[in-house]
N, C-alpha and C positions, 0 to 999 in steps of 0.2 A: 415550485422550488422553495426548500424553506430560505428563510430571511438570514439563517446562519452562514449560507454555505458561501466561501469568496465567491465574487461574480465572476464570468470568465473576459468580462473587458478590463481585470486588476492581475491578468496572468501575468505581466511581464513579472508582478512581482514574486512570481512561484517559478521564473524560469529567465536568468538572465544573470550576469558573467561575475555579480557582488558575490549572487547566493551560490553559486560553481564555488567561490574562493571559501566561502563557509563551509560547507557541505561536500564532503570530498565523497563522491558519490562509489568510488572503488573502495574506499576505507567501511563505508556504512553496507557496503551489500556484498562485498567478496566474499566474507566469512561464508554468507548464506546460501549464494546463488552459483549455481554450478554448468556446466555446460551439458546438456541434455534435459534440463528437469523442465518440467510445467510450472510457472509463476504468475502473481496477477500484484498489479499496479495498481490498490485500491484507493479509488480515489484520485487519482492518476493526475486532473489538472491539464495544464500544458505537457506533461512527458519530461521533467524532470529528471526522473529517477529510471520511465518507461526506457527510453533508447539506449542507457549504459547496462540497464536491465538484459536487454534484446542482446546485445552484444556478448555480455556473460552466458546465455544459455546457449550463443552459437547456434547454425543451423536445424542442431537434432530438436532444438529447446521449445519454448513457445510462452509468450508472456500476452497476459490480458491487460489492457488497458481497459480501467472499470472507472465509469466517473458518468453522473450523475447528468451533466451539462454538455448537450451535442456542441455546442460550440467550444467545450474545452477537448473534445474529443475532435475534432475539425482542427482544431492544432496539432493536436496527438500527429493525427491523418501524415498532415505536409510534414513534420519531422522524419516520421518511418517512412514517407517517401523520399524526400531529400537522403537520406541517408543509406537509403538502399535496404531495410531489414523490413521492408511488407510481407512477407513469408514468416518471420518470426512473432509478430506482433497480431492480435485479434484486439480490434476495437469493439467494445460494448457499452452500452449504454443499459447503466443500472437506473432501478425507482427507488423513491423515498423508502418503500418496503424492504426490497430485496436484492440483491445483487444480480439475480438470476443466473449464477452460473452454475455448468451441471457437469463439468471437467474435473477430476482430484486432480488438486496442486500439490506438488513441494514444497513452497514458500510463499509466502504475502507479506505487503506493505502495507502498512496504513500510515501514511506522515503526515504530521500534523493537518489529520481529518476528523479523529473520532470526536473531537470535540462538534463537528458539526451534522452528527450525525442523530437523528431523531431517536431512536432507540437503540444503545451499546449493546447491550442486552441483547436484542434481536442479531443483531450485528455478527456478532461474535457467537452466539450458537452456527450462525451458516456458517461462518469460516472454521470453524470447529467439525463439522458436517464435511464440507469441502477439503479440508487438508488430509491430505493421506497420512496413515498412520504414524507417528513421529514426525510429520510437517510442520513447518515451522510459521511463526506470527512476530512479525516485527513491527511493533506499536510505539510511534512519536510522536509526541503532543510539547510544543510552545510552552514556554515558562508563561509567555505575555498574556495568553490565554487560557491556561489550564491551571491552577491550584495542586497543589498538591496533595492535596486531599478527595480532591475531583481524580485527580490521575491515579492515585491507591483505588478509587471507586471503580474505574474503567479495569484495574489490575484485578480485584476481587468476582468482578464480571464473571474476568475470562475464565478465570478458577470455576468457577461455577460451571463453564459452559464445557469445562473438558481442558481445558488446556493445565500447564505448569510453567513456571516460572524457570527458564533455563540460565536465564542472564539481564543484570540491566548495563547494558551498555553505554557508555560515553556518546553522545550527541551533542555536539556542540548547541547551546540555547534549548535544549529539549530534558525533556523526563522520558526517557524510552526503558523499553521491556521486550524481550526477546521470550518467545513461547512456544510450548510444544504441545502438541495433542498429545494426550496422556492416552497411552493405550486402553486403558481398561475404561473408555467411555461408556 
């Protein structure tokens, strides 16, 4: 595992009642997430974002929880269980390489992960690959750890890899970028 990625015995601080009053989790994913579509939780953590994700796609929906660290996915687990959406949710465990997922989505997260992610580049080709035509790519990255110049870097990526710049969005403490797969990849 690289030396970048939070460890998962520092989740309380990805998932506990400060970061809910920051992070209003219906204001940052309602726009995107609809009820019936296929979505993934990249990066996913504790489930954060996973369980109000589950909840917005409703029965028909389906969200991927993708994260690197079985033991942040072992929290994922008890939450979608506690809460009743295990039907809604697939837990996967991604490698440094790849994601390995082989489902087109609707939508994707990436919050405050790409910065620990070993190749953006690689990154965002697959979810460019992955996203159904005009699907979408919602990327946040950290004032505290991303530059702004790093963060235009990760945005010219995606350009590269097929996507467009649809929107940048308000995030509270973030530099976020909302993208679309350009049709004519």
């Amino acid at each position: 595992m690289s030396p970048r990625v939070c460890p998962a015995f520092l989740s309380f601080f990805l998932d506990n009642p400060f970061r809910r009053l920051l992070f209003n989790t219906d204001r940052i994913l309602g726009p995107h997430v609809r009820e019936g579509m296929t979505v993934a939780d990249i990066g996913c953590g504790p489930g954060f974002f996973t369980i109000p994700m589950a909840r917005m796609v409703g029965p028909a929906g389906r969200v991927f929880a993708v994260d690197l660290q079985e033991a942040m996915l072992e929290k994922v687990r008890r939450k979608v269980a506690k809460a009743g959406l295990g039907e809604r949710v697939v837990i996967h465990q991604c490698s440094e390489d790849t994601l390995g997922l082989r489902e087109p989505l609707d939508f994707a997260l990436c919050f405050w992960m790409m910065h620990e992610v070993p190749s953006p580049e690689r990154l965002l080709k697959e979810m460019a690959a992955l996203l159904k035509p005009g699907g979408r790519l919602l990327i946040a990255e950290p004032f505290a750890h991303v530059g702004r110049k790093r963060f235009d870097s990760t945005i010219a990526c995606a350009l590269e890899a097929g996507f467009a710049v649809e929107a940048e969005p308000s995030i509270r403490g973030s530099y976020a970028v909302l993208l679309q797969v350009r049709s004519e990849r």
